[in-house]
N, C-alpha and C positions, 0 to 999 in steps of 0.2 A: 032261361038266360036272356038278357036285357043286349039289347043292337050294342050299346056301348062294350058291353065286356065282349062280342063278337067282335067289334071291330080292334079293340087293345089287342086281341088273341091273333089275328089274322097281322096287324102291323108287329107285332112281336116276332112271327115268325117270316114275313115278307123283308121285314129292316129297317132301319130309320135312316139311313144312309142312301146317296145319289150313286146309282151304278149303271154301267153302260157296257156291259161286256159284249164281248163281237161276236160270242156263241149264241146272244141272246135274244132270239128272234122277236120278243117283246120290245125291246132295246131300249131306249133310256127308260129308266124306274125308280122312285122313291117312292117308300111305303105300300110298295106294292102298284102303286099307279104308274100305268106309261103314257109318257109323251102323248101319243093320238088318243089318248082315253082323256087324259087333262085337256089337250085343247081341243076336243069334241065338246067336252062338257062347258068349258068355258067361252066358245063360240054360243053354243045354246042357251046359254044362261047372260050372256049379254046385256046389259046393260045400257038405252036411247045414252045416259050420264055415260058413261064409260065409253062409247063409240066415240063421241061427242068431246070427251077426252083425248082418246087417240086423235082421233082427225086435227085436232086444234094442233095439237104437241109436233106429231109426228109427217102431219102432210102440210103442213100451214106456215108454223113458229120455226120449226127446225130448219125446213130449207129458205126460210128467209120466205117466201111465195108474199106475207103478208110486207114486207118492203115496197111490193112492187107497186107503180100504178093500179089506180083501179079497176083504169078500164079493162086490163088483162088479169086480174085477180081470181074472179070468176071462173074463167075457162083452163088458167094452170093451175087451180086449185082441184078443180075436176081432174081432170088431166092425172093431177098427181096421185089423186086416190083411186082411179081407174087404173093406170099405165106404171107408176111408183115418182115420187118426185123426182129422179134424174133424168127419167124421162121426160117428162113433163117439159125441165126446164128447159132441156134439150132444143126439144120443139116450139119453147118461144125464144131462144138464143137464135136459131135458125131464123127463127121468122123476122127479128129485128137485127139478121145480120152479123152477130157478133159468134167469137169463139164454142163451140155447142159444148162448154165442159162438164154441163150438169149442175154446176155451180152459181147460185146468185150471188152477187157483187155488183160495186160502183159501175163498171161496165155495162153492164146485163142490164141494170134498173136503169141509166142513162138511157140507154139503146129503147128500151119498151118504153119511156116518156114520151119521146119525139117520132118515133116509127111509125108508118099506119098499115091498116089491113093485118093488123097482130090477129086479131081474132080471128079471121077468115082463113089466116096460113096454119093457124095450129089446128084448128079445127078440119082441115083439108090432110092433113099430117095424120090426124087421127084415121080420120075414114083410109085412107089410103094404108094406113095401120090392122084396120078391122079388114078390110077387103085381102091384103095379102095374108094376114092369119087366116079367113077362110077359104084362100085357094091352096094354104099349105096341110090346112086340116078342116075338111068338111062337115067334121061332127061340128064345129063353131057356130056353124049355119044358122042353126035355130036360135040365135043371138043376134044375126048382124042386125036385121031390122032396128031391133030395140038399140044397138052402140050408136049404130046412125041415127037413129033420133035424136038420144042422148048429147051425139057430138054437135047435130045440128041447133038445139035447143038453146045454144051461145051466139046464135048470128040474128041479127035483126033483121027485124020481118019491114 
């Protein structure tokens, strides 16, 4: 028997259909795949193009990041893929003073033109980010060196 007629046989009798039942310890499933079996595989199968995608779309374009000044581009763009973009903006709202809503607008970009030491307070925001997740959980530990580099890696030498 040829893999193809296994697998017709196996999705014939799994379903073609999306189900998510609350007995179902597998839990969500089409064609027999679940949830953590597809984004296992598709974490692994990744794609530099595809990553490279997301990043652009969804930490960059979406929250506006690329609006902003240049000088702070850099480090909320990090920020955003590290920490999530509302964070990020958060901590350059903060730092240039205005409303922390997570949101960029006329405000927010105004604010990070004319500001200084943008880079030094987000990236102080960070560390002080990384330092209290590992006194709330110690397993982190073996990370913080490498976030503090990472945060430091924005400030000029």
């Amino acid at each position: 028997m040829e893999i193809s007629e296994l697998i017709d046989d196996v999705i014939e009798k799994e379903g073609t259909t999306f189900t998510d039942h609350p007995a179902d310890r597998g839990g969500p499933t089409k064609f027999g795949i679940t949830a953590d079996t597809l984004l296992s595989w598709m974490v692994r199968n990744l794609s530099r193009e595809m990553a490279a995608e997301i990043y652009e779309h969804l930490y960059y374009k979406e929250p506006k990041i690329n609006h902003l000044p240049d000088k702070v581009i850099p480090v909320v763009f990090d920020s955003a893929v590290n920490h999530g973009p509302s964070q990020a903006i958060k901590w350059l709202q903060r730092a240039v003073g205005v409303k922390d809503d997570g949101i960029i607008g006329p405000v927010t970009i105004r604010a990070a033109s004319t500001a200084t030491d943008v880079v030094e307070k987000i990236v102080s925001s960070r560390k002080h980010f990384y330092r209290r997740l590992v006194d709330r959980d110690v397993s982190q530990q073996a990370f913080l060196a490498g976030w503090l580099r990472r945060a430091d890696s924005f400030l000029s030498t």
